[in-house]
N, C-alpha and C positions, 0 to 999 in steps of 0.2 A: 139683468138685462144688458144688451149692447149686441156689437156688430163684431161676429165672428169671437174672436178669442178678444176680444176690447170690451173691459165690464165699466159702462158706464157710471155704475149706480153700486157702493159697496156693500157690505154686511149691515151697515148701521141704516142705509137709506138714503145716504148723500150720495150726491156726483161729484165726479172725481174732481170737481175743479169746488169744492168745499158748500155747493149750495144743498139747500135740503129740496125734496122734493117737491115742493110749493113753491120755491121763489124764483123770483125772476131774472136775467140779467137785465141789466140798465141800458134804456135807448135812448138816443140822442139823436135828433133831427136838425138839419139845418138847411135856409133856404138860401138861392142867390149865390154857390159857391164857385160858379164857372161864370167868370164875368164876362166870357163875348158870346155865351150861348142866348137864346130868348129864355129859357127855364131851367133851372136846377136847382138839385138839392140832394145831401147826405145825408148819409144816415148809419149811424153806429147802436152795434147792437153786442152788446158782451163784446168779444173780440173780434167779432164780423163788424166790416166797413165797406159801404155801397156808393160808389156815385151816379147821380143822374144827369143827364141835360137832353133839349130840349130845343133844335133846331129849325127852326122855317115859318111860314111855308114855305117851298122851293120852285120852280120851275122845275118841269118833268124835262130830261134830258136824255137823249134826244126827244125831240115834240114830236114823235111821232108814239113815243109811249105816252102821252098824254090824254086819258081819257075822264070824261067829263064824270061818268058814274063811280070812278074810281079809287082809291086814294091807295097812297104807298109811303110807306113805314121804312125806313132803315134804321136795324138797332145792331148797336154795336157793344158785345160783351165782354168784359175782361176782367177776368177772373184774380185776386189775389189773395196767397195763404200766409199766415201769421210766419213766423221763423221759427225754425226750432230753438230753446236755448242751451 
């Protein structure tokens, strides 16, 4: 199994990063990491690492976008990949 010519998974049953097909990698959560935001928290999974926060409420800007039924979301993504070594 794998993506294109990338074999995930070898002869024996393992992935290539030595786990067996059962096991997990290790997550790790954390809260409160952006201290001027209202909310955040990280979180590490194997080699993947996420941040969150969690801003407002705001005033709608201009007030003429502001409507009463409404609500509005800005999320902001950024993406980051391990280094090669």
């Amino acid at each position: 199994m794998g993506y294109g010519d990338v074999q995930m998974i070898d002869e024996n049953g393992n992935r290539v990063d030595g786990r067996k097909a059962g096991d997990i990698r290790p997550i790790e959560i954390e809260l409160g990491v952006v201290p001027v935001a209202d909310g955040s928290a990280s979180m590490r999974w194997g080699t993947n690492y996420v941040i969150a926060s969690v801003y407002g409420p705001m005033e709608a800007h201009p007030r003429k976008m502001l409507q009463a039924e409404a609500h509005m979301r800005k999320v902001d993504l950024l993406q980051a990949y391990p280094r090669e070594a």
